[in-house]
C-alpha positions as CSV (number, residue, x, y, z in Angstrom):
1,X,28.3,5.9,1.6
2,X,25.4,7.1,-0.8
3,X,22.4,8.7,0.5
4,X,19.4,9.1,-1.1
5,X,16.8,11.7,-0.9
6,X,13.0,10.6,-2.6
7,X,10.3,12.7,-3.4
8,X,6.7,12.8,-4.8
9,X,4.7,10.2,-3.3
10,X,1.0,11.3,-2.4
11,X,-2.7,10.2,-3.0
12,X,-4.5,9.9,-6.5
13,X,-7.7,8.7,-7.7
14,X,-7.8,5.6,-10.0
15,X,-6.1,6.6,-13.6
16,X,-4.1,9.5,-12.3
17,X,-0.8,10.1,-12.9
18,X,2.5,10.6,-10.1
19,X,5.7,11.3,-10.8
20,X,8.5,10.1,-8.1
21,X,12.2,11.2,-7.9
22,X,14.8,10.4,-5.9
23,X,18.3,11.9,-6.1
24,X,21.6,10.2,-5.0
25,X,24.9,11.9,-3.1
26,X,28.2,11.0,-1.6
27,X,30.4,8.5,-3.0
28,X,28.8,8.2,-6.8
29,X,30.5,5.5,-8.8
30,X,30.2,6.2,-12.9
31,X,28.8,2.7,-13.8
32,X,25.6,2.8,-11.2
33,X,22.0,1.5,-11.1
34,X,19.4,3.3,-9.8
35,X,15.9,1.3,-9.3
36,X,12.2,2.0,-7.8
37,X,11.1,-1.0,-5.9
38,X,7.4,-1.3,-4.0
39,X,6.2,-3.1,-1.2
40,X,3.0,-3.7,0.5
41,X,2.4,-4.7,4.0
42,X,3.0,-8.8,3.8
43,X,4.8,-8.6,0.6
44,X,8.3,-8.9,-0.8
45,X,10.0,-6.2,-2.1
46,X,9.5,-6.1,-6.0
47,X,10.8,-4.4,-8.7
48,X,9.5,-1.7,-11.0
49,X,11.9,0.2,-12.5
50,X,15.3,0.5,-13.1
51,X,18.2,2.4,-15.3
52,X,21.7,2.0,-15.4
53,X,24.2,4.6,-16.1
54,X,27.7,5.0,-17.6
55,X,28.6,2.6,-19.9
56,X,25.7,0.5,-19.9
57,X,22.4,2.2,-20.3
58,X,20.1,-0.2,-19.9
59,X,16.1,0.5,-18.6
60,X,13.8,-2.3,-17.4
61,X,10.3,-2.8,-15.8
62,X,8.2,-5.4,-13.5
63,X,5.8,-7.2,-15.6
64,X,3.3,-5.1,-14.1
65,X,3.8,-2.1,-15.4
66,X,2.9,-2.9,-19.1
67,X,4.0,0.6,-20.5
68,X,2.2,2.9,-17.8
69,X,5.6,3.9,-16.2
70,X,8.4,5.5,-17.2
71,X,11.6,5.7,-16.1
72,X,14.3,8.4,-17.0
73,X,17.5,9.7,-15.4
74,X,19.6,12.7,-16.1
75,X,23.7,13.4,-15.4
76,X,23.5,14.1,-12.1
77,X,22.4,10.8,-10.2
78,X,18.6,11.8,-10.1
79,X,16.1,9.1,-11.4
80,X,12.5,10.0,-12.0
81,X,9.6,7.4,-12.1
82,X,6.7,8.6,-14.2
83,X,3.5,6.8,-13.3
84,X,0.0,7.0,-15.5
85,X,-3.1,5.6,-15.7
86,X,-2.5,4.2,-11.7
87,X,-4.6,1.9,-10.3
88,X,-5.6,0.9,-6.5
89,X,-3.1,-2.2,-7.1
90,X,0.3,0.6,-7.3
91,X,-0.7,1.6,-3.4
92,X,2.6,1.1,-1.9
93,X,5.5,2.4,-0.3
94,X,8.0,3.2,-3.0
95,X,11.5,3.1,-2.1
96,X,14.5,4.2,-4.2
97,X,17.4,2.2,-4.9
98,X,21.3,3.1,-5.8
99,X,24.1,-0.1,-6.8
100,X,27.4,0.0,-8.5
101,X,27.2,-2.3,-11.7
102,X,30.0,-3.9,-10.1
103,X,29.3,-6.2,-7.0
104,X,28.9,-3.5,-3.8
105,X,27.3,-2.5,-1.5
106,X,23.8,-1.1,-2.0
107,X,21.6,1.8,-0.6
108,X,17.8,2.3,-0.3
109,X,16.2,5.3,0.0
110,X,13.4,5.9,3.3
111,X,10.5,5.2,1.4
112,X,7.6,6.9,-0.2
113,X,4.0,6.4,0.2
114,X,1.7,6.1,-2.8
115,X,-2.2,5.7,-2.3
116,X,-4.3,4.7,-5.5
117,X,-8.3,5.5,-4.0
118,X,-11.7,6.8,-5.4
């Protein structure tokens, strides 16, 4: 099991800035991906960000996000998601998202809310 504990969500004006984290426990494989996904009432689930760790270091983005996010990680299973210049269309409720590179099971975090108003 792998839980995850998220952190940062909040309300912002149009072009502010949030940063989310979310850090990972339990049963940590080496080779891992950790992702931030969004959804919005009605909506699938869609990507926004996501690095893998261990042998393959690999960071990628929804086509959305057109260089105002960034995503970094550090060694000890916590992923940050930097968001700039934020618009009303980020409002969502970001969730946090831990797989083994390998085929396995995977494990979301509870979800955190992000408002984008004047």
């Amino acid at each position: 099991q792998v839980q995850l504990v998220e952190s940062g969500g909040g309300f912002v004006q149009p072009g502010g800035s949030l940063t989310l984290s979310c850090t990972a426990s339990g049963s940590i494989v080496s080779n891992n991906v950790m992702s931030w996904y969004r959804q919005v009432p009605g909506k699938e689930r869609e990507l926004v960000a996501s690095a893998a760790a261990g042998a393959v270091r690999i960071k990628s983005y929804g086509h959305f996000v057109m260089g105002r996010f960034r995503i970094s990680r550090d060694n000890t299973n916590t992923v940050w998601l930097q968001m700039n210049s934020l618009q009303t269309e980020d409002t969502a409720v970001y969730f946090c998202n831990f797989r083994p590179l390998a085929p396995g099971a995977e494990y979301w975090g509870q979800g955190t809310q992000v408002t984008i108003s004047s």
